[in-house]
C-alpha positions in Angstrom: 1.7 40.8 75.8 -0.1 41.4 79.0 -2.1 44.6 79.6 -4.4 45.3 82.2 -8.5 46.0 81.7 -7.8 49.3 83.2 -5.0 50.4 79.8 -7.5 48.7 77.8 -10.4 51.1 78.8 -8.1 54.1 78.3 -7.2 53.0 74.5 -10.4 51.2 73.7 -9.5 51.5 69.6 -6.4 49.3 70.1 -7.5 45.6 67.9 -6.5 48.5 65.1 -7.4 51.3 63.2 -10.3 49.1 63.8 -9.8 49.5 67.2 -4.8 44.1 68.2 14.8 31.1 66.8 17.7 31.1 64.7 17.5 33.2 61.9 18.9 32.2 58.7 20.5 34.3 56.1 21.2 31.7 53.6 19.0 32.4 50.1 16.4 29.2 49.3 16.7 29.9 45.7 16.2 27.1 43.4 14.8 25.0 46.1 11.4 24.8 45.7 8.7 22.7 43.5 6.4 25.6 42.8 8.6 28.2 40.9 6.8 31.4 39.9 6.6 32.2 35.9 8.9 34.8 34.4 8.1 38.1 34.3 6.5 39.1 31.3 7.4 43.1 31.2 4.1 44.4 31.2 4.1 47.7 32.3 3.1 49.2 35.9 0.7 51.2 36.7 1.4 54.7 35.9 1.6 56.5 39.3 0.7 60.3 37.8 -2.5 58.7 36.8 -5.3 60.2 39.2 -6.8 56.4 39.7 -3.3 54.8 40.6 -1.1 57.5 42.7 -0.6 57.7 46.5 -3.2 59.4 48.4 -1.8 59.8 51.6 1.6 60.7 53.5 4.0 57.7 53.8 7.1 57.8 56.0 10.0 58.3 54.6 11.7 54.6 55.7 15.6 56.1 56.2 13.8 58.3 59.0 11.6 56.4 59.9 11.2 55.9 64.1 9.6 52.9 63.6 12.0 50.9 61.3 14.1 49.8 63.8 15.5 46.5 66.0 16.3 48.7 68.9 14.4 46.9 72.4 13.3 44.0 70.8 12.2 41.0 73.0 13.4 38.6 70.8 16.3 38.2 68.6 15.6 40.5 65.0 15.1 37.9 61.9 18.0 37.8 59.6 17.0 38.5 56.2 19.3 40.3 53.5 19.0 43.8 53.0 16.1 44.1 54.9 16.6 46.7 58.3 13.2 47.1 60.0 11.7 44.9 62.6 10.7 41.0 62.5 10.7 37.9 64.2 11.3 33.9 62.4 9.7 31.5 64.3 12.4 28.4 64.8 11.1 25.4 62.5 10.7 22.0 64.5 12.5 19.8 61.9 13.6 20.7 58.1 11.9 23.7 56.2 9.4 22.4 53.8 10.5 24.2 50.8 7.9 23.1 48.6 5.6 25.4 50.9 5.7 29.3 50.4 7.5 31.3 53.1 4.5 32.8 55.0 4.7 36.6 56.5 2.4 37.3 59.2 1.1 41.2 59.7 -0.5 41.9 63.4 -3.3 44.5 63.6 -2.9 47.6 65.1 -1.8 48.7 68.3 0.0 45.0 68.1 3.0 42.9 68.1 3.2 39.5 66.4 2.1 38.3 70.0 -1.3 37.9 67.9 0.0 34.7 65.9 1.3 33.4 69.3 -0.2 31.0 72.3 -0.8 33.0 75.1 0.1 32.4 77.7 3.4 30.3 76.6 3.6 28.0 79.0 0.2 26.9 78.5 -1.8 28.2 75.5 -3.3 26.6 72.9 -1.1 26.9 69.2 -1.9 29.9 67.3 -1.0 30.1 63.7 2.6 30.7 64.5 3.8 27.4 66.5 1.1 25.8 63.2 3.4 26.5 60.9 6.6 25.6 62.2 5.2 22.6 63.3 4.8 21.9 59.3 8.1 23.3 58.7 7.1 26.2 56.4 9.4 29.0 57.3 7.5 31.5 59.1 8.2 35.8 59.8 6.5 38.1 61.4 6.6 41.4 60.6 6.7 43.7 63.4 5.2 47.2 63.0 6.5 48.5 66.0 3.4 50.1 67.9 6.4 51.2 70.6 8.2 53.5 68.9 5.3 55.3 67.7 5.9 59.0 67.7 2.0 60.4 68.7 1.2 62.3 72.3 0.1 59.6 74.3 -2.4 61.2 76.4 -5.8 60.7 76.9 -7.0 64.0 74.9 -9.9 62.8 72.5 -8.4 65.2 70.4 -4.9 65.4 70.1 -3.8 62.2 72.4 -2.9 58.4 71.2 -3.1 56.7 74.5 -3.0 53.0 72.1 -0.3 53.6 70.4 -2.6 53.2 67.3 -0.5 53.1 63.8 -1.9 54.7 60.4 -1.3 53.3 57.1 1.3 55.7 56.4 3.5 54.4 59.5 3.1 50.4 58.9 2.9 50.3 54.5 6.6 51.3 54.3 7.7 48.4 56.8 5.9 45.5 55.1 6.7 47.2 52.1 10.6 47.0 52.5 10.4 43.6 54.2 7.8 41.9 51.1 11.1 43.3 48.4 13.2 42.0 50.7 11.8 38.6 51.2 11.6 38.4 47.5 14.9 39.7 46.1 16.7 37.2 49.2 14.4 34.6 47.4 13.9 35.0 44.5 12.9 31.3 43.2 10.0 31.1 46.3 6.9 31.8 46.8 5.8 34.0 49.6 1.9 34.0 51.2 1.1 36.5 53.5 -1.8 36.6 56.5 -2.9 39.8 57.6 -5.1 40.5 60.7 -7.3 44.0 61.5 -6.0 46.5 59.5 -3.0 44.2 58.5 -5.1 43.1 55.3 -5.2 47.2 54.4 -1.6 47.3 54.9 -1.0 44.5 53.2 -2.7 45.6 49.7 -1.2 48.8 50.1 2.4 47.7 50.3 1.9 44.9 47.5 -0.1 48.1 45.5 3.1 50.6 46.0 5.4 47.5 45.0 3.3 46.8 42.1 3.7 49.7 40.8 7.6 50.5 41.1 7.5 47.2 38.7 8.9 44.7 41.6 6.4 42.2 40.8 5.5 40.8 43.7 1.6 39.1 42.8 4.3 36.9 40.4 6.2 35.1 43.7 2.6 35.4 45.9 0.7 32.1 46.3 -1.6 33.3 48.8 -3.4 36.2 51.0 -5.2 35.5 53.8 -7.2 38.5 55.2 -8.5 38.2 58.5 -11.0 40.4 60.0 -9.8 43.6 57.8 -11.6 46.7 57.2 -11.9 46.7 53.3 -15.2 49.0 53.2 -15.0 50.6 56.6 -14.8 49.7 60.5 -17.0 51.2 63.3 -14.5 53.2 64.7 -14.6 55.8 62.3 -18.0 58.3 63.2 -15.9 58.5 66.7 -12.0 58.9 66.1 -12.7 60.1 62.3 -16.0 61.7 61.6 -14.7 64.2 59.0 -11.2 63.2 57.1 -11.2 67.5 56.7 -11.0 67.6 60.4 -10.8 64.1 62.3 -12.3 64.2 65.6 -9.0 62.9 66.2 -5.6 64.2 64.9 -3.0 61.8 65.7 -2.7 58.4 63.8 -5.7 57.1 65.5 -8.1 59.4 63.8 -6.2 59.6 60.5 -5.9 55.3 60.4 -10.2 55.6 61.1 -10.5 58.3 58.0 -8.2 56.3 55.9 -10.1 52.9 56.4 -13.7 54.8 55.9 -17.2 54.6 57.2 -18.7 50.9 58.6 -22.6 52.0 58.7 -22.1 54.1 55.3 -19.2 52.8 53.7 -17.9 55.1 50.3 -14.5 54.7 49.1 -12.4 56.9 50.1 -9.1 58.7 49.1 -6.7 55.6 50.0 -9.4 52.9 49.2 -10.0 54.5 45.6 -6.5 53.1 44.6 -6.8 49.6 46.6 -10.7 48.5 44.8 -11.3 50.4 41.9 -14.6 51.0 40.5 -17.3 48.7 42.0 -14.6 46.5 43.9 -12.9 45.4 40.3 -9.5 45.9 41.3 -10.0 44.6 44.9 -7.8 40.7 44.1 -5.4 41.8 41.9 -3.6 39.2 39.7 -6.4 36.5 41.0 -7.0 35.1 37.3 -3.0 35.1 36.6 -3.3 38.3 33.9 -4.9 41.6 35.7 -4.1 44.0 38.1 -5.6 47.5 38.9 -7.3 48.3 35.7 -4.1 46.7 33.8 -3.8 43.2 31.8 -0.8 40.8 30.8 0.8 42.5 34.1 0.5 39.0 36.4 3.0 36.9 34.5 0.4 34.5 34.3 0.6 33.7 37.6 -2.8 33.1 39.7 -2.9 34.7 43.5 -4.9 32.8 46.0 -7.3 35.0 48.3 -9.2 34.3 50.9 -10.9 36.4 53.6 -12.2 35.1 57.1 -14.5 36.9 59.4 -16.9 36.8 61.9 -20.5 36.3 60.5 -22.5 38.8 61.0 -25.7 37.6 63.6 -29.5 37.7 61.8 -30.1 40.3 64.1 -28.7 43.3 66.1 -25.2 45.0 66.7 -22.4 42.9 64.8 -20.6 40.7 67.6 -17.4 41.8 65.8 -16.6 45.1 67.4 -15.0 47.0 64.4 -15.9 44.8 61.0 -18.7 43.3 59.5 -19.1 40.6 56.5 -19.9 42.7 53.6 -16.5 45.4 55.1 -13.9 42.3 54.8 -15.3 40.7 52.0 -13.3 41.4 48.6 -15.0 40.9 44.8 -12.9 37.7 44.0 -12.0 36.4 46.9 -12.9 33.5 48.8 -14.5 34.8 51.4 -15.0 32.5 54.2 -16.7 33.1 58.1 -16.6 31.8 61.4 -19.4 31.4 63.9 -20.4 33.9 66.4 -19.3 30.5 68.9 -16.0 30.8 67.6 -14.0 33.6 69.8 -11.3 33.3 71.1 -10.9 31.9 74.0 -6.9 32.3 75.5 -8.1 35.7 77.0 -5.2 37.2 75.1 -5.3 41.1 74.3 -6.4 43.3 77.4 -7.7 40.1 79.1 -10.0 38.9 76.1 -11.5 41.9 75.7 -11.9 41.7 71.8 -12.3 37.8 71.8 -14.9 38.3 68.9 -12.5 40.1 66.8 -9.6 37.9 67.5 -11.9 34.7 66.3 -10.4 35.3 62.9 -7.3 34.3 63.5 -7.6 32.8 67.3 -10.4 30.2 67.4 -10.0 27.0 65.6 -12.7 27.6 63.2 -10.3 30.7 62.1 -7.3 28.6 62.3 -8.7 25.9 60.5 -9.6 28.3 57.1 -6.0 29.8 57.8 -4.2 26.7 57.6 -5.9 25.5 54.8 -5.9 28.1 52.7 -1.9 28.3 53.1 -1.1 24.6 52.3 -3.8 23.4 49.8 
């Protein structure tokens, strides 16, 4: 995923809203050490309730332009029922299926190029060619920033030069492929690593599944949130301003007014949902029994999170260029940092231009808390 400096400064917002192989179709069921519990029927949330309902406009997945395998670079994973876009990394020996199967969800204005060495031939191993190498089966999903369906001029207004995706575009994907996953496994766990506003989508779809009663914090081991805008990003006084009138109409501005103000963060109308009052629903299912307000609705079964940023320096403009500490942190979470020294350093993503960012999931600090919060 090569793009020149000069793209870059004409989409500037692209690392996302906070702006970055044989398939098999065979189910693992029954093959793993680590089963999750049995349901236990408690009930979902109710979705009329003010606290719990959507807030914002999801696409409608039968129509939806993105939910496609059409021009893929690589052949479309295989997994049952499941219609929209994603890759499987090919495993260098026998799948470990005592490991959960692992979904990985780009940023914004992104491909799953983010989990990859860059340049191929050369690069050093990103979280992708990680996991194979420990034979945990590995997707990711792919959001398909080229099919989106915004005028791509340069209009500060009306124009969506990066191909920038909102919420309501990339929930509905990860959304059908996390049931999918699941119901074509139903005797696995599944973790799932999120990067930029892939940690936003990421609660949101697991929210929306939670409460159509699918259950899916009782097959999750672990989510790793890299980077994400949990209480704001900085982009949103420029593309956003007011969510009444965004200085931007297109996805860009709406993904800034969804994700909230950086400097003065407030919940807003899709975070109320996601964190609750005071953060309490923010790691839902993390002690095994509650989830969004609710209690005996986790079948007992304990959710592993853990965030990773970049620290924030003692002094001056955050190094990260869209999300601070205290925005990615979440209230039960493990919530880990890397160094201002640890950027990465592949010049991936307009020529390295958002190396800071990137460190999350890039530099070997990031990988490091990656890696081990998937396999311990």
């Amino acid at each position: 995923m090569i793009r020149s400096f000069a793209s870059f400064a004409l989409s500037f917002f692209a690392a996302g809203c906070l702006s970055s192989t044989a398939a098999s179709t065979a189910s693992d069921a029954g093959s793993t050490t680590h089963p999750p519990p049995s349901n236990d029927g408690g009930a979902p949330p109710d979705p009329s309730a003010a606290a719990n309902g959507d807030t914002i406009t999801y696409r409608d997945l039968a129509s939806h332009p993105g939910c496609t395998t059409d021009g893929l670079s690589y052949p479309a994973a295989q997994i049952p029922g499941y219609r929209c876009a994603a890759k499987e990394y090919a495993l260098s020996g026998s799948e470990d299926t005592s490991k959960p199967i692992v979904i990985l969800v780009h940023g914004n204005s992104s491909t799953p190029a983010d989990w990859e060495k860059f340049p191929k031939d050369t690069g050093t191993p990103m979280l992708s060619e990680r996991l194979v190498a420990a034979n945990i089966k590995t997707y990711a999903v792919d959001l398909r920033m080229d099919k989106t369906d915004d005028p791509t001029n340069n209009d500060p207004k009306t124009g969506n030069p990066a191909h920038n995706m909102s919420h309501g575009w990339a929930v509905p994907i990860l959304e059908h492929m996390i049931e999918s996953v699941i119901a074509a496994n139903p005797k696995r766990e599944i973790s799932i690593v999120g990067f930029s506003m892939g940690p936003t989508v990421i609660r949101d779809a697991l929210r929306r599944l939670h409460r159509r009663n699918v259950k899916p914090f009782e097959h999750i081991r672990a989510l790793v949130l890299a980077s994400g805008g949990n209480h704001g990003v900085s982009t949103f006084r420029k593309k956003c301003g007011d969510p009444a009138n965004p200085n931007n109409v297109t996805m860009a501005g709406i993904c800034a007014c969804e994700m909230g103000d950086l400097v003065s963060w407030t919940p807003t109308a899709f975070d109320k949902p996601l964190n609750g009052d005071a953060g309490a629903w923010e790691t839902p299912c993390a002690d095994g029994d509650s989830a969004y307000g609710q209690s005996n609705v986790c079948g007992g079964h304990k959710v592993a999170y853990t965030t990773v940023v970049m620290q924030d320096p003692p002094m001056g403009a955050l190094q990260d260029e869209f999300v601070s500490q205290k925005s990615a942190a979440l209230l039960g979470a493990d919530n880990q940092t890397v160094s201002l020294a640890d950027q990465d350093q592949s010049g991936y993503f307009y020529n390295g231009a958002f190396k800071n960012h990137y460190g999350a999931i890039r530099s070997q600090a990031g990988l490091n808390v990656i890696m081990n919060a998937l396999t311990r």
